[in-house]
C-alpha positions as CSV (number, residue, x, y, z in Angstrom):
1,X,128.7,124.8,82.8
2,X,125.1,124.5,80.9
3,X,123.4,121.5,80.2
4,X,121.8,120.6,77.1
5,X,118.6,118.6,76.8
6,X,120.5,115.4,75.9
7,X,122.7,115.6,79.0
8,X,119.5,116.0,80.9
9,X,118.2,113.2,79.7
10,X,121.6,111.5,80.8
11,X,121.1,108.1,83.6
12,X,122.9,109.2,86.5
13,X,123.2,106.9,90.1
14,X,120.6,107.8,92.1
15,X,121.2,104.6,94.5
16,X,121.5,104.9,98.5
17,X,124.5,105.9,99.3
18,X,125.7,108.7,96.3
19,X,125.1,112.3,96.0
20,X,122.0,112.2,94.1
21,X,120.0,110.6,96.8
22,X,121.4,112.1,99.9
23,X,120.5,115.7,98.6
24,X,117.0,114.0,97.8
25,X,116.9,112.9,101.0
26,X,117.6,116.0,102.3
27,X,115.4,118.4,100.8
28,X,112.4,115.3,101.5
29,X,112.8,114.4,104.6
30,X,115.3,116.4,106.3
31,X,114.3,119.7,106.1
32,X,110.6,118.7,106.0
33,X,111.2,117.5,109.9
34,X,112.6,120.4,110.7
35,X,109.5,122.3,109.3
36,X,107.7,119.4,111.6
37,X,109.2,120.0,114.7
38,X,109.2,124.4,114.3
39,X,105.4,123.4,113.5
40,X,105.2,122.4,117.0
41,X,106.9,125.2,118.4
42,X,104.4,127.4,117.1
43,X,102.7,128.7,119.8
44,X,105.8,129.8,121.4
45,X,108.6,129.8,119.2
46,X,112.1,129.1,120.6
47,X,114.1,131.1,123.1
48,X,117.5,133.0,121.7
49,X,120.3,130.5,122.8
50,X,118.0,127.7,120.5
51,X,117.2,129.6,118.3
52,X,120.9,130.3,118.0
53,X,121.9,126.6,117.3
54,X,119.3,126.4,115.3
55,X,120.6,129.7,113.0
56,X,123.9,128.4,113.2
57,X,123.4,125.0,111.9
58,X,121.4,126.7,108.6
59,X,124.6,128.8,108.6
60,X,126.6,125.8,108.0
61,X,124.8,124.2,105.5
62,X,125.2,127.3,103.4
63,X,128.8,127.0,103.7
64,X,128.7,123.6,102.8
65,X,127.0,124.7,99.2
66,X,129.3,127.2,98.9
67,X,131.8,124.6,98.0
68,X,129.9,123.6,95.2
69,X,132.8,124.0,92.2
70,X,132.6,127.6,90.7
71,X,132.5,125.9,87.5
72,X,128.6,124.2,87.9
73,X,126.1,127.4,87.8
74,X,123.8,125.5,89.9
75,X,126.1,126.3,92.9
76,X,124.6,130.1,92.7
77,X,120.7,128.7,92.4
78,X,121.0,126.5,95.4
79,X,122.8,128.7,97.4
80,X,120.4,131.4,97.0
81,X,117.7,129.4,97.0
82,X,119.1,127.8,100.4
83,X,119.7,130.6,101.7
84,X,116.4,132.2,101.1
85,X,115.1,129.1,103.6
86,X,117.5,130.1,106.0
87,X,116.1,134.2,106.2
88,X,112.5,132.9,106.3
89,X,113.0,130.7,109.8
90,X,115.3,133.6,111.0
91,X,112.2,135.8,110.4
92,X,110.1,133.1,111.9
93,X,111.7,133.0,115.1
94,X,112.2,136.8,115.3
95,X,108.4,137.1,116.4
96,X,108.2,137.2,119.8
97,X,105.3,136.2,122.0
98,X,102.3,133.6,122.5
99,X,99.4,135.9,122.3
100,X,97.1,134.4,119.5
101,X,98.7,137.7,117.0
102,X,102.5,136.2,117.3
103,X,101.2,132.5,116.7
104,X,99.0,133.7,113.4
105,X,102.1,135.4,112.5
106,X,104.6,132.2,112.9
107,X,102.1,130.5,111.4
108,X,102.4,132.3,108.2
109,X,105.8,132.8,108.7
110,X,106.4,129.0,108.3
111,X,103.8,128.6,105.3
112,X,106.2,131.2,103.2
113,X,108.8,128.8,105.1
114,X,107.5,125.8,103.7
115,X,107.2,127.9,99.9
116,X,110.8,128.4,100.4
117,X,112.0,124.9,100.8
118,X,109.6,123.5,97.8
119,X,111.6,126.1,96.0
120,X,114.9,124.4,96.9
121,X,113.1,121.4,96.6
122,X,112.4,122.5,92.8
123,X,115.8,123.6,92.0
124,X,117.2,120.6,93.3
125,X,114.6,118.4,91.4
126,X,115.3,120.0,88.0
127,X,118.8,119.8,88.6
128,X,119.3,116.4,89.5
129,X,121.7,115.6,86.4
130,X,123.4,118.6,87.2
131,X,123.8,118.1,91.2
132,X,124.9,114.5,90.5
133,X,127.9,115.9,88.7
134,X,128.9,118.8,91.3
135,X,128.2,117.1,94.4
136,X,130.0,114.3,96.3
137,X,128.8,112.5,99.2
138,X,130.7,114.4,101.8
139,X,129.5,117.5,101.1
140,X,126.3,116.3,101.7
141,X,126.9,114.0,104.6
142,X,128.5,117.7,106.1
143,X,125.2,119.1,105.5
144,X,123.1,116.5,107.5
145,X,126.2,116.9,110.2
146,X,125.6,120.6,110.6
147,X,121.7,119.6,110.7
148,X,122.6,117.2,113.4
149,X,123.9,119.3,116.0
150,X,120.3,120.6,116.4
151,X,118.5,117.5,117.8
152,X,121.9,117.1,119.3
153,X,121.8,120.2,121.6
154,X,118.0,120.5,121.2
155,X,116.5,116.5,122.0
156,X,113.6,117.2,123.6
157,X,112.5,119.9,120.9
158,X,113.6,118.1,117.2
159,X,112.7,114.6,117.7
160,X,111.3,114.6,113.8
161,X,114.9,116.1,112.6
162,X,116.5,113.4,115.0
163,X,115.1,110.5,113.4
164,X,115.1,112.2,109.9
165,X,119.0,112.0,110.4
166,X,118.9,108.6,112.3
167,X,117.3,107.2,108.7
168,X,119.9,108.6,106.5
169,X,122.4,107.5,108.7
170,X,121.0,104.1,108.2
171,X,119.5,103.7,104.8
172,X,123.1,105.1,103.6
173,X,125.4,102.0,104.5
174,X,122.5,99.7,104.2
């Protein structure tokens, strides 16, 4: 499906509680606490099994894009540019160690991190029109699900993410 300039300049419903501003949500707040909370972990990383739940729960999310219709070429741009995040904290966590050579390397791995996720954070931006068209509330409330089984099997490590998803939660049936 392509847009024309006119369509972009369509009013679409960005109010709590649709599509439009969960995904906003998401890519603001959401992912920015995770960022947060790896920040902190930065001096030591996490150990396999978290990392694991942590891996997994990006995992999910990708799935969840993937049922973006076919038919909306914005599925593809997300998607990859989703999945790009996902790579760059599965690199981040692949460094090992706590002398002061891993840390500088975590560190940079979450500045491209944080590159990555403004990317997403541009697609989705530019897109908006388009996004609040091929999305429907489930499909993101399934993404902020997936996110939540991190602070979920992690508490003590993604308190940020926790109340990131504790807002949505809220703010959504307010």
């Amino acid at each position: 499906m392509t847009i024309n300039q006119n369509e972009a300049k369509l009013p679409f419903n960005t109010n709590r509680g649709t599509a439009a501003w969960g995904i906003k949500r998401f890519k603001e707040d959401a992912l920015v606490k995770l960022m947060l909370d790896l920040f902190e972990r930065e001096s030591s990383g996490l150990e396999d099994e978290q990392c694991k739940i942590v891996t997994k729960s990006l995992e999910k999310i990708s799935i969840q894009l993937s049922a973006i219709p076919d038919k909306f070429w914005i599925r593809s741009s997300i998607m990859d540019a989703f999945d790009k995040f996902k790579e760059t904290y599965i690199k981040w966590n692949e460094i090992n160690g706590a002398d002061e050579k891993e840390i500088s390397a975590r560190r940079k791995a979450l500045k491209k991190m944080s590159g990555k996720r403004h990317k997403l954070a541009t697609v989705i931006r530019k897109n908006q029109y388009i996004l609040s068209q091929a999305l429907d509330l489930k499909l993101v409330e399934n993404m902020y699900e997936a996110l939540g089984a991190i602070p979920k099997l992690l508490p003590e490590l993604f308190i940020n993410l926790a109340k990131a998803l504790a807002r949505f939660h809220k703010k959504k049936i307010e």
